[in-house]
Backbone as CSV, one residue per row, in Angstrom:
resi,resn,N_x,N_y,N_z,CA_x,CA_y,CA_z,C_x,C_y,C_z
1,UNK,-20.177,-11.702,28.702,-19.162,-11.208,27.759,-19.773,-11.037,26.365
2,UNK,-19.288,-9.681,25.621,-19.765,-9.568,24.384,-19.244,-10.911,23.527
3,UNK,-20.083,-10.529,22.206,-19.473,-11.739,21.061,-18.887,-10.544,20.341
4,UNK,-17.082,-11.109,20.771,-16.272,-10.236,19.361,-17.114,-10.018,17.715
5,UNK,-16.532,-9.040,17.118,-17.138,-8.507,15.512,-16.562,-8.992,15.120
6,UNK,-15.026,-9.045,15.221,-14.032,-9.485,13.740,-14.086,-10.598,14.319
7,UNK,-13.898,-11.531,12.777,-13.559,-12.558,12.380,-12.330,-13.075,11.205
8,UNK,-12.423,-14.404,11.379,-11.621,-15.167,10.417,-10.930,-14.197,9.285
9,UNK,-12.134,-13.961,8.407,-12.146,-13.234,6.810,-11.508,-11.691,7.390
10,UNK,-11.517,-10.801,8.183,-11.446,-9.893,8.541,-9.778,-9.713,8.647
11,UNK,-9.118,-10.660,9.189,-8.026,-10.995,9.401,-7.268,-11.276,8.139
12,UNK,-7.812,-12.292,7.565,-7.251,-12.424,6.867,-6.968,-11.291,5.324
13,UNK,-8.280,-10.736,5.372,-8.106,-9.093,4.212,-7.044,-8.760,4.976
14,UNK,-7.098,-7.930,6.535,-6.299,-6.978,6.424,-4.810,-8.024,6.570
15,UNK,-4.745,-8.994,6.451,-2.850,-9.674,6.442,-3.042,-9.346,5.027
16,UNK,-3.667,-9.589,3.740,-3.140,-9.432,2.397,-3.140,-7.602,2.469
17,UNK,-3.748,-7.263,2.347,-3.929,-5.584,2.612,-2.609,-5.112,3.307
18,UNK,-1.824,-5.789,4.285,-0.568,-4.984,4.408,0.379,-5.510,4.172
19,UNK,-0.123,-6.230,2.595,1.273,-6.106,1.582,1.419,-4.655,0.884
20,UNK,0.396,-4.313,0.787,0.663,-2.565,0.554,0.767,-1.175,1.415
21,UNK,1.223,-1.486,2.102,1.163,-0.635,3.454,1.915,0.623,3.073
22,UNK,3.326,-0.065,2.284,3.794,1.115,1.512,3.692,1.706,0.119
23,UNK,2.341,1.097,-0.297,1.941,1.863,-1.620,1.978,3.522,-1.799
24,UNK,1.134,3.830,-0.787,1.339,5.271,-1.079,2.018,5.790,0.326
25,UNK,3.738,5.371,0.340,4.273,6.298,1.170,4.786,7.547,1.045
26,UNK,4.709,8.606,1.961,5.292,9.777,1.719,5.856,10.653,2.878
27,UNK,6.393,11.581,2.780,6.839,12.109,3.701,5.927,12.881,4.508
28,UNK,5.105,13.251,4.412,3.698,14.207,5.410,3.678,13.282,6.339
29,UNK,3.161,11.869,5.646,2.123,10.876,7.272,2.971,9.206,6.871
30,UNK,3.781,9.459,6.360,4.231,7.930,6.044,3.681,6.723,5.993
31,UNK,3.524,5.820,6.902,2.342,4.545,6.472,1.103,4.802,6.599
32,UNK,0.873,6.244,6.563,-0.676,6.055,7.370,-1.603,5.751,6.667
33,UNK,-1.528,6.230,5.059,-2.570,5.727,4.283,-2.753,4.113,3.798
34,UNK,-1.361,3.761,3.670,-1.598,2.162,3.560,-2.074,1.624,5.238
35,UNK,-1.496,1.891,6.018,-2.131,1.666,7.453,-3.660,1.308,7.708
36,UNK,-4.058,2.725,6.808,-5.826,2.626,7.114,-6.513,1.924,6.093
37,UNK,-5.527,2.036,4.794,-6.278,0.993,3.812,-6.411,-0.322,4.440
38,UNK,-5.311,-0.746,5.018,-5.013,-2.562,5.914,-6.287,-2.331,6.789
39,UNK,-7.029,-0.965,7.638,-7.692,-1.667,8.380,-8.872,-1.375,7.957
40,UNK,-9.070,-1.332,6.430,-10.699,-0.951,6.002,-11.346,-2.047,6.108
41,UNK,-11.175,-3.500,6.093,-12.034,-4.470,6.885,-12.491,-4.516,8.239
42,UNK,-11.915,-3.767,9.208,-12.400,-3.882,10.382,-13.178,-2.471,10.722
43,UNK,-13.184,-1.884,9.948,-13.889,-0.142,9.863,-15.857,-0.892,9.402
44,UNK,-15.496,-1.875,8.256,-16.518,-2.364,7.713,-17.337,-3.310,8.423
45,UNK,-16.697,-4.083,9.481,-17.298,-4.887,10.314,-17.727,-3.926,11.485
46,UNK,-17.056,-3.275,12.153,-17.555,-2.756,12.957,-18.666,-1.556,12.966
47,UNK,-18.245,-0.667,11.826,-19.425,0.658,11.567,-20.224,-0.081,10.369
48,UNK,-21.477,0.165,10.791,-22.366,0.025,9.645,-23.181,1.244,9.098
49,UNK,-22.935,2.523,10.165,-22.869,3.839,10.172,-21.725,4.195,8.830
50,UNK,-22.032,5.076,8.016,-21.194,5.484,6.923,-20.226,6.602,7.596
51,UNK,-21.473,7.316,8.473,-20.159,8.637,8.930,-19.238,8.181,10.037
52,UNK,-19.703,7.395,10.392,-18.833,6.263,11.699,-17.881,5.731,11.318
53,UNK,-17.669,5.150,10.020,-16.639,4.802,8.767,-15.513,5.841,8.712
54,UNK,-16.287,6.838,8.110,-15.789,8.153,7.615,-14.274,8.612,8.904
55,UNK,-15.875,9.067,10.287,-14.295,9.384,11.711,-12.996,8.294,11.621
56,UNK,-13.498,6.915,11.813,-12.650,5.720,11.396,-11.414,5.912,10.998
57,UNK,-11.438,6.404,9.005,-10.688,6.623,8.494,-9.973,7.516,8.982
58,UNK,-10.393,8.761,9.123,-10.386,9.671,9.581,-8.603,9.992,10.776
59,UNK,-9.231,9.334,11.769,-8.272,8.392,13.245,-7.050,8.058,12.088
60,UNK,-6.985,7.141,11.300,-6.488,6.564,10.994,-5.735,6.870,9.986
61,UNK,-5.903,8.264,9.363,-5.246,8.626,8.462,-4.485,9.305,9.012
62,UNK,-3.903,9.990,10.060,-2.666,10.791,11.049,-1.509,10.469,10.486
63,UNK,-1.089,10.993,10.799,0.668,10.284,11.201,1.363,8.956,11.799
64,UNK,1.569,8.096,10.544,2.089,6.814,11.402,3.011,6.444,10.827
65,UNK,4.212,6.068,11.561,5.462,5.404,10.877,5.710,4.223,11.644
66,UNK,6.163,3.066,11.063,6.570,1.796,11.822,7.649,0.990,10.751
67,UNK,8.304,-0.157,10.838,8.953,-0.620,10.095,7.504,-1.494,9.537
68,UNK,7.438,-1.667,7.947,6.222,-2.284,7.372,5.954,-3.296,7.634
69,UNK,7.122,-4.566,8.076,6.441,-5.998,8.725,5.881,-5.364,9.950
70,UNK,6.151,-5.122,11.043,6.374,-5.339,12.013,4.782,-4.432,12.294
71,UNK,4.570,-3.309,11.134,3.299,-2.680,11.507,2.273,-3.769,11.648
72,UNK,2.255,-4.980,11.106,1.032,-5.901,11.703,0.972,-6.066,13.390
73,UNK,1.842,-5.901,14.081,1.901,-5.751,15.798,0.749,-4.590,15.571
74,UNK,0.508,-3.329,15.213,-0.235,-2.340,15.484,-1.553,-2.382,14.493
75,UNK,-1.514,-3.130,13.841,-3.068,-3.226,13.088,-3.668,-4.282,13.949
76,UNK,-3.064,-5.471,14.221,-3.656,-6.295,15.524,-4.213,-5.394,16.826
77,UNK,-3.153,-5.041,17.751,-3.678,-3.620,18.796,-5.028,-3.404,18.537
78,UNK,-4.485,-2.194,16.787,-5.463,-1.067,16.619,-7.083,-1.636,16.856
79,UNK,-6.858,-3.121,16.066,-8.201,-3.476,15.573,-9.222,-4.096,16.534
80,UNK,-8.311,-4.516,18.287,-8.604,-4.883,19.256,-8.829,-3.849,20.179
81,UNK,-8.391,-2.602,19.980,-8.513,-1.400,20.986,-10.174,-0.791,20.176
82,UNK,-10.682,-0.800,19.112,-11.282,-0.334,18.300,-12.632,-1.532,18.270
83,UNK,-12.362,-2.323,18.353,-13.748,-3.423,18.939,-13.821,-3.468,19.837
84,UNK,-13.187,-2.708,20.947,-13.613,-2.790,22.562,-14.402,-1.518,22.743
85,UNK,-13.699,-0.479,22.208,-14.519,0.721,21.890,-16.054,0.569,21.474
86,UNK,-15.818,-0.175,20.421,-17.863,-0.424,19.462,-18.695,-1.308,20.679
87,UNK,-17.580,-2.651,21.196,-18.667,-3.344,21.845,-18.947,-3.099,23.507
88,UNK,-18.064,-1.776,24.509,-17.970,-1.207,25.340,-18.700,0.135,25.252
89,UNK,-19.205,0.361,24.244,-19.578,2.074,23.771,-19.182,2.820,24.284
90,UNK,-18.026,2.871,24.403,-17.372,3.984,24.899,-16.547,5.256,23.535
91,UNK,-16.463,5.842,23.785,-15.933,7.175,22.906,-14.712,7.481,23.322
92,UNK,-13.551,6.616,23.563,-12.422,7.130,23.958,-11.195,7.004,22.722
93,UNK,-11.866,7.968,22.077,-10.106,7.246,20.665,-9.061,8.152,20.395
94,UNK,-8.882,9.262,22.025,-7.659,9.592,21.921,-6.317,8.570,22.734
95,UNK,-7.758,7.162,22.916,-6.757,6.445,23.188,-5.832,5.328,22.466
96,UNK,-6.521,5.569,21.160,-6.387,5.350,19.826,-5.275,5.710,19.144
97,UNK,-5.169,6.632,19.240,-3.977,8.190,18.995,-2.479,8.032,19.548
98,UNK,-2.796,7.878,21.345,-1.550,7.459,22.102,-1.251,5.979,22.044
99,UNK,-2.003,4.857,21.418,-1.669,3.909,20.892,-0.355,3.927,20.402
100,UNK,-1.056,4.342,18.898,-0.412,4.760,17.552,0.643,4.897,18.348
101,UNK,0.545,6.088,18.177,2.237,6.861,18.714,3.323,6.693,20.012
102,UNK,2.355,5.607,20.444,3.570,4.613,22.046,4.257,3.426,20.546
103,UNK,3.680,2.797,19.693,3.832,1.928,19.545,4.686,2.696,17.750
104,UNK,5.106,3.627,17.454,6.342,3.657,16.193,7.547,3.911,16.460
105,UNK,8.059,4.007,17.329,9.362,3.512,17.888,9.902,2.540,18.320
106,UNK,9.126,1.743,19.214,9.589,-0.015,18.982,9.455,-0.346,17.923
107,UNK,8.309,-0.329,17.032,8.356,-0.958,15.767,9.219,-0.647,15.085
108,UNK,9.809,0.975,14.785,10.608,0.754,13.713,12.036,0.291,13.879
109,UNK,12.191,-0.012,15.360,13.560,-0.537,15.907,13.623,-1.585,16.115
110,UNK,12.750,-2.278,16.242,13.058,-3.923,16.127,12.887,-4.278,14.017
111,UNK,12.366,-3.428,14.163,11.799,-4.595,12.303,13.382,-3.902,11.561
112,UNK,14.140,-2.434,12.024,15.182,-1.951,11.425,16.656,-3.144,11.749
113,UNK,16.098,-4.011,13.134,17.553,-4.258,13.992,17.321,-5.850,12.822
114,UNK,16.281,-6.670,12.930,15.711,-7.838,12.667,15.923,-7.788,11.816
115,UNK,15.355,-6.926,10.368,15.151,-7.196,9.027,16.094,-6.872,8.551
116,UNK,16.001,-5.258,8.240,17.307,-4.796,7.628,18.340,-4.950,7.684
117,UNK,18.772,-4.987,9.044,20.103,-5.325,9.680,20.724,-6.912,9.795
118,UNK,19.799,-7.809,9.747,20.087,-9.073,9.564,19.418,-9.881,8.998
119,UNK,17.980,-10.044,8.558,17.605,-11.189,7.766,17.954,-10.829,6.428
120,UNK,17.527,-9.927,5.905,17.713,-9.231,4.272,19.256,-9.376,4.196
121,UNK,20.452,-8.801,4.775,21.780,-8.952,4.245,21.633,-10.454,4.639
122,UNK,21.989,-10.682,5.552,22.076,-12.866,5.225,21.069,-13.467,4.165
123,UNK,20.496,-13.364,3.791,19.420,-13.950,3.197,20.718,-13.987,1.567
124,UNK,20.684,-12.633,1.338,21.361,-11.857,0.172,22.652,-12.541,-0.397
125,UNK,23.478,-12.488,1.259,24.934,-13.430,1.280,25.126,-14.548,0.702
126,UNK,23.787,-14.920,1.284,24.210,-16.645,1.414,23.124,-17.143,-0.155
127,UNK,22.855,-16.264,-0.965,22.114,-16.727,-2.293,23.303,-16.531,-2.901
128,UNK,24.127,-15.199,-2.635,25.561,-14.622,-3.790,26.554,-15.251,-3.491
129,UNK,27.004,-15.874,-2.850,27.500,-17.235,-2.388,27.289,-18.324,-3.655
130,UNK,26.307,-18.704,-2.934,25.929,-20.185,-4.024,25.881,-19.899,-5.810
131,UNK,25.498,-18.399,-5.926,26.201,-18.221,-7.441,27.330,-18.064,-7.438
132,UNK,28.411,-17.278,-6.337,29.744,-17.045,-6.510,30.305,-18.687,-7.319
133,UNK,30.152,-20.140,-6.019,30.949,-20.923,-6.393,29.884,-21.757,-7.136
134,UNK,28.714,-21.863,-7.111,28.295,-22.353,-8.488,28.246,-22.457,-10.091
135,UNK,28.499,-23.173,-10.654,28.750,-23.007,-12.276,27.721,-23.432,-13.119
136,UNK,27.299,-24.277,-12.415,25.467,-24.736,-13.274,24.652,-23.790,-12.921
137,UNK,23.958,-23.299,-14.146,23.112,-22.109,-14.064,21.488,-22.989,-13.512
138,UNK,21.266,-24.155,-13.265,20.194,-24.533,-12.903,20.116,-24.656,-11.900
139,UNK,21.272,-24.814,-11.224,21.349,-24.762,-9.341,21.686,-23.581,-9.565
140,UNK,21.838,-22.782,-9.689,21.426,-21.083,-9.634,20.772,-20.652,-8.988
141,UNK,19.563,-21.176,-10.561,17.571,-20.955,-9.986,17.029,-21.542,-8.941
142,UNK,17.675,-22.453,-8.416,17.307,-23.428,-6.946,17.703,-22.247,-6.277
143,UNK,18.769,-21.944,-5.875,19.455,-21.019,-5.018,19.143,-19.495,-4.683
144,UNK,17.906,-19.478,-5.983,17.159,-17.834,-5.728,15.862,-18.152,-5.208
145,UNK,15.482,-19.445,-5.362,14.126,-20.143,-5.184,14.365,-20.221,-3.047
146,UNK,15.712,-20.520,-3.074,16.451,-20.665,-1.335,16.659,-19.085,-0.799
147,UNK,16.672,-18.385,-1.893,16.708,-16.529,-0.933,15.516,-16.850,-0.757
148,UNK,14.156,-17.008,-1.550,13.210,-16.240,-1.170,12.699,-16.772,-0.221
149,UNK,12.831,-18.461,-0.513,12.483,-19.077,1.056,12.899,-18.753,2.633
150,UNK,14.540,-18.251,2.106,14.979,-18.241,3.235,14.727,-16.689,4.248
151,UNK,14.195,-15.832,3.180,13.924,-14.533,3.443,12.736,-14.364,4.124
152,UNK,11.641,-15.333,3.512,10.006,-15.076,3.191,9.669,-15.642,4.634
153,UNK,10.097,-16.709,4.824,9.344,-17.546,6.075,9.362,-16.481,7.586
154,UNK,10.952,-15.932,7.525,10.565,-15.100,9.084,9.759,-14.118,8.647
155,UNK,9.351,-13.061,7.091,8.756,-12.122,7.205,7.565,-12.067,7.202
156,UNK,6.855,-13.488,6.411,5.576,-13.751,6.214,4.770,-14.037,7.804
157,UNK,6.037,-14.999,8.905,5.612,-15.039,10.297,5.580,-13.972,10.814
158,UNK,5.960,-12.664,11.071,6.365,-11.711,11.573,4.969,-10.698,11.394
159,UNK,4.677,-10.949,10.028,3.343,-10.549,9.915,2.087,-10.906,10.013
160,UNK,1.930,-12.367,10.064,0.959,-12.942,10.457,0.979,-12.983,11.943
161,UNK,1.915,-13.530,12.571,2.157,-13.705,14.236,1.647,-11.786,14.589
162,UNK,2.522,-10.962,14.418,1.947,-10.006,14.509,0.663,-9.357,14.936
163,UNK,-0.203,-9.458,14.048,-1.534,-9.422,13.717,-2.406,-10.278,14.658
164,UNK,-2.182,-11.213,14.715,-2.842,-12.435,15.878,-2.429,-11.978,17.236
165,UNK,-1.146,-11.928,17.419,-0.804,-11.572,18.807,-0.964,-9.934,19.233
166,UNK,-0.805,-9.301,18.130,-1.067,-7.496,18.136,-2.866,-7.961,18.746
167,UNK,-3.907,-8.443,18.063,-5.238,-8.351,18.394,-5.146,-9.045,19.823
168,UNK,-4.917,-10.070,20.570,-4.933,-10.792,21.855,-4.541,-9.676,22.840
169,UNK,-3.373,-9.344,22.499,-2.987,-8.350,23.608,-3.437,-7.247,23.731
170,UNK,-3.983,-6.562,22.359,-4.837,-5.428,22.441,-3.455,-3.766,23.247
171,UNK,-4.181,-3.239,23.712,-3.088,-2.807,24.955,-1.970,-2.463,25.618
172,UNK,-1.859,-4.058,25.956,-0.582,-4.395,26.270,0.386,-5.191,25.252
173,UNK,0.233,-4.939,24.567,0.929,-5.193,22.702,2.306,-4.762,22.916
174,UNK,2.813,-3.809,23.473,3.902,-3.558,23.979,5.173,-4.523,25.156
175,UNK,3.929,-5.388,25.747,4.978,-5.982,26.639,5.731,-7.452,25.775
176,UNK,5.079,-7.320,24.161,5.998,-8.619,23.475,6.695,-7.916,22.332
177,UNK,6.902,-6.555,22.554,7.765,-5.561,21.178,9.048,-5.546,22.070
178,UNK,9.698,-6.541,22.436,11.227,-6.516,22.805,12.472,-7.756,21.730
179,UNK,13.136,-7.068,21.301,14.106,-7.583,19.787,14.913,-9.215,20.728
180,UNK,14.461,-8.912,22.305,15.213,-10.423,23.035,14.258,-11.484,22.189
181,UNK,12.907,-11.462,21.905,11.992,-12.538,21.654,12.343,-12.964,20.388
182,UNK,13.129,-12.546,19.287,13.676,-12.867,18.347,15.107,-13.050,17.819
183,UNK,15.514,-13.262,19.600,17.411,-13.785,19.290,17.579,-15.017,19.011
184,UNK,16.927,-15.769,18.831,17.328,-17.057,18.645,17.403,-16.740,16.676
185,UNK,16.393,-16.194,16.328,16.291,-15.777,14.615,17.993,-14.776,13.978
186,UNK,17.561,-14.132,15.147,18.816,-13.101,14.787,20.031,-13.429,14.910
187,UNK,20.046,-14.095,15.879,21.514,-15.205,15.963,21.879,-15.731,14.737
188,UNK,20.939,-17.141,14.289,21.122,-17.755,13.498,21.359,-17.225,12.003
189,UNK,20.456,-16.147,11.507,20.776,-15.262,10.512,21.840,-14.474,10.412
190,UNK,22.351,-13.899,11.446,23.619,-13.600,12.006,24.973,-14.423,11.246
191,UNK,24.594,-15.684,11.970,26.011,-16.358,11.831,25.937,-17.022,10.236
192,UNK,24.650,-16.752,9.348,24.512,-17.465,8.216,25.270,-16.373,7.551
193,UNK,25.055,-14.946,7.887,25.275,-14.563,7.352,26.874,-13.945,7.118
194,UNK,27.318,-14.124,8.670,29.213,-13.937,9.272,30.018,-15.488,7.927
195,UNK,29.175,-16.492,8.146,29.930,-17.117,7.515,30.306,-16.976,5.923
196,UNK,28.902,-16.627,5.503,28.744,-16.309,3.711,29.509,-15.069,3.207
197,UNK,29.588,-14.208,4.230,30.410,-12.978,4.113,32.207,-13.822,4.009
198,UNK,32.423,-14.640,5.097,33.675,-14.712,5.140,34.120,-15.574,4.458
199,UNK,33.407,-16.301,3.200,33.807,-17.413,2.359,33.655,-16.749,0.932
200,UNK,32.751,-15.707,0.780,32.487,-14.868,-0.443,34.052,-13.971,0.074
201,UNK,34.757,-13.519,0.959,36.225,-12.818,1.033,37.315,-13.216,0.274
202,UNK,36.940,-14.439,1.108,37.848,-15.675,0.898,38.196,-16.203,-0.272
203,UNK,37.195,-16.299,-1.553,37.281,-16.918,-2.512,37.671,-15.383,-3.385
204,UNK,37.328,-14.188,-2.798,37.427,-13.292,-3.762,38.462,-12.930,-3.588
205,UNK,39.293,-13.083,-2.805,41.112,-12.578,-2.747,41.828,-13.814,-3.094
206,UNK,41.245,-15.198,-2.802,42.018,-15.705,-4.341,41.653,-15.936,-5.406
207,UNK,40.561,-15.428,-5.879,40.014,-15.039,-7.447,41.323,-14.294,-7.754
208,UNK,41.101,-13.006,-7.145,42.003,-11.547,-7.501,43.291,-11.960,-7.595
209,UNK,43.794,-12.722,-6.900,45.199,-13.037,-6.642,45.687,-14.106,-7.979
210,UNK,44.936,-15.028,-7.820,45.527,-15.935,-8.807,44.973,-15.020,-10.356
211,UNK,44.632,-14.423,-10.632,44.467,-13.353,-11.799,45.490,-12.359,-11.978
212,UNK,45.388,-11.748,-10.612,46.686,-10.732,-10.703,46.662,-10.320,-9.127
213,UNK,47.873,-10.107,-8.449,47.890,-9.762,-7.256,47.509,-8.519,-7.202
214,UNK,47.723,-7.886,-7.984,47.200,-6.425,-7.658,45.756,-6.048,-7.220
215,UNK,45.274,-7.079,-8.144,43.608,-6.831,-7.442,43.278,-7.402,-6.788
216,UNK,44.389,-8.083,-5.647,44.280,-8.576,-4.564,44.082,-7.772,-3.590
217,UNK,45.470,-7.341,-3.819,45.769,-5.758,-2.756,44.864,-4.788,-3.092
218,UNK,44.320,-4.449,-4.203,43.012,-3.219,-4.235,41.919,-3.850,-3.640
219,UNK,41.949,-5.445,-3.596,40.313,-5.655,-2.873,40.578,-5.951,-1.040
220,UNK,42.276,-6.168,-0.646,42.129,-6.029,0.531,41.968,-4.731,1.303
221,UNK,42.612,-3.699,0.779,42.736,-2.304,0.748,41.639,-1.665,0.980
222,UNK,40.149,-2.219,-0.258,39.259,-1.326,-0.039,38.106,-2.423,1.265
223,UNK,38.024,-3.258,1.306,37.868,-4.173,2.528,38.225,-3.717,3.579
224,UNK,39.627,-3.317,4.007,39.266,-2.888,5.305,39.323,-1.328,5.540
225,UNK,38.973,-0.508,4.077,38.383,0.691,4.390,37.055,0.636,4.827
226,UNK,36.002,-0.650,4.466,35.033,-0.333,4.655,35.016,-0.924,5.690
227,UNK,35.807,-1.914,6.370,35.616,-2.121,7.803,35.869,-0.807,8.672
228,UNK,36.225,-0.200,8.607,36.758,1.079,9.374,35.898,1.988,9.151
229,UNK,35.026,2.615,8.585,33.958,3.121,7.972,32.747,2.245,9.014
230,UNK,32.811,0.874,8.613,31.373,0.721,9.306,31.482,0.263,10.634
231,UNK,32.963,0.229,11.550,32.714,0.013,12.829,33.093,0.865,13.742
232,UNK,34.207,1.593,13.282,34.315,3.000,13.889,33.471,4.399,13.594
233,UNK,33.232,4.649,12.235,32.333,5.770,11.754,30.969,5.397,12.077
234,UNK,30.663,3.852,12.042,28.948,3.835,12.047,28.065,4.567,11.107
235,UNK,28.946,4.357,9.883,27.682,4.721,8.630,27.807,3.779,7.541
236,UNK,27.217,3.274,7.547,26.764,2.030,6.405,27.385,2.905,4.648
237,UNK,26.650,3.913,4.742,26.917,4.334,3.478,28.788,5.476,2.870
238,UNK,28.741,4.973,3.697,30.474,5.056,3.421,31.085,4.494,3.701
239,UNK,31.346,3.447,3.932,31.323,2.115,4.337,31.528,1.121,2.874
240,UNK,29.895,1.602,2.005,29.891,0.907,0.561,30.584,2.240,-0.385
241,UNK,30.432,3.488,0.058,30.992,4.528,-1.036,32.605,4.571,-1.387
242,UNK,33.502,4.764,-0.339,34.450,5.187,-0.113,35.269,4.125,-0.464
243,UNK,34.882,2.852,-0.160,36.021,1.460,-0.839,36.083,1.156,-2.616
244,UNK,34.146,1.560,-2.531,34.304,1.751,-4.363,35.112,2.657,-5.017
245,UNK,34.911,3.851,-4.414,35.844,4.718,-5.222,36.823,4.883,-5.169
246,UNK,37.702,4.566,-3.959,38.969,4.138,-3.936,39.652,2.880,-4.627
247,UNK,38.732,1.915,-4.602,39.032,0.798,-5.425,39.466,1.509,-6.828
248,UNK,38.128,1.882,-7.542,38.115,2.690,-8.884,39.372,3.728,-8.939
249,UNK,39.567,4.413,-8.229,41.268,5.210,-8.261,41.917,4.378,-8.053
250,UNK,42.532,3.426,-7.253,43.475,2.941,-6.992,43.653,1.981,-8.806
251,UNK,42.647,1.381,-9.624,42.547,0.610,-10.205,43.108,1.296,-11.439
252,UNK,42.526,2.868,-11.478,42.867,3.603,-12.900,44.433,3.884,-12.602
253,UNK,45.141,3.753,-11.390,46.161,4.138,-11.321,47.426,3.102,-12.356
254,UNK,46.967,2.060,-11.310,47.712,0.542,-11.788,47.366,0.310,-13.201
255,UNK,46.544,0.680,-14.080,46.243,0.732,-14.949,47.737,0.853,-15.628
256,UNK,47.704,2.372,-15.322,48.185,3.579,-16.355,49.740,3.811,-16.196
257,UNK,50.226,2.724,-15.481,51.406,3.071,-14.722,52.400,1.835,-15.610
């Protein structure tokens, strides 16, 4: 058996390296340039050839979209499909290519279902929460010090685990991109976040109420416009549009009346 190229240090550049993955995103090739920047340590270990570098980049500058944690699953792969290549000498990197492109659709659907969809809003809840009923501004700063913790730990794992397990499997990197391996996370963020939602309601319709009922009824009103919006329509963004601005009319009305 060969002796693998990458190492320790190799790993560890490209985990800091795809904190910028989306530095230069755009609409032509989307992650691809931060993509290939993350894997210019393993371009460097493996080619000591400059124009060998060059194709490298090259591969690697295409078209790639993934959700940005979750692209460490495919810099692991890439960087294990790509040292089998150097230490197999083989010339096959249109298998390189169909990699890539088997693997940006799971990614961007688990890191969209995981992150966006549930760690980031719970994380969010349950900090605006603890300022809602907090009054000491020093347990505040504890309580933003608790988003980032509570945010950071699955994303910082997600990308490190990633990367380690993306390189092992090489390949078959695909048979651990299923959103079941992270229900126990999604659950729990889930329900942190069902509860912080329903106690931030709670306190805000009797804020409104014991102030004035009216902005009781404008905040139940536009509440379950946006429930209706986001479980029958299925669009998030009318959902947040349509309760504001109805709120805002309904509010200039009662005003003026």
């Amino acid at each position: 058996m060969k002796k693998r190229r990458l190492n320790t240090y190799v790993f560890i550049s490209m985990f800091f390296r795809s904190f910028l993955i989306q530095a230069v995103w755009n609409y032509q090739s989307m992650l691809s340039i931060g993509f290939c920047f993350a894997l210019v340590p393993v371009a460097n270990r493996l080619f000591k050839d400059r124009q060998k570098r060059i194709e490298f980049y090259n591969r690697h500058l295409n078209f790639f979209n993934a959700h940005p944690y979750f692209s460490s699953f495919a810099l692991g792969a890439i960087s294990r499909v790509e040292e089998d290549m150097v230490l197999e000498k083989k010339d096959e990197y249109i298998k390189v290519d169909r990699l890539k492109n088997a693997l940006m659709g799971p990614l961007g659907a688990i890191g969209d279902q995981l992150v966006w969809a549930t760690l980031k809003p719970a994380s969010i809840l349950v900090c605006l929460l603890a300022v809602l009923l907090i009054d000491i501004y020093e347990t505040k700063i504890v309580f933003l010090f608790v988003l980032f913790v509570l945010y950071n730990i699955p994303h910082l794992y997600i990308r490190i685990f990633g990367i380690v397990k993306g390189y092992q499997s090489g390949y078959d990197v695909y048979k651990i991109l299923k959103i079941e391996r992270y229900k126990t996370v999604k659950n729990l963020y889930g329900a942190l976040g069902g509860l912080a939602i329903g106690i931030i309601i709670s306190y805000s319709i009797l804020q409104s109420g014991e102030a004035d009922v009216k902005f009781a009824i404008v905040f139940a009103i536009s509440l379950l416009t946006a429930y209706f919006y986001k479980k029958y329509k299925q669009s998030i963004y009318l959902s947040l549009a349509i309760p504001s601005v109805l709120a805002l009319f309904i509010g200039i009305i009662i005003e003026n009346l």
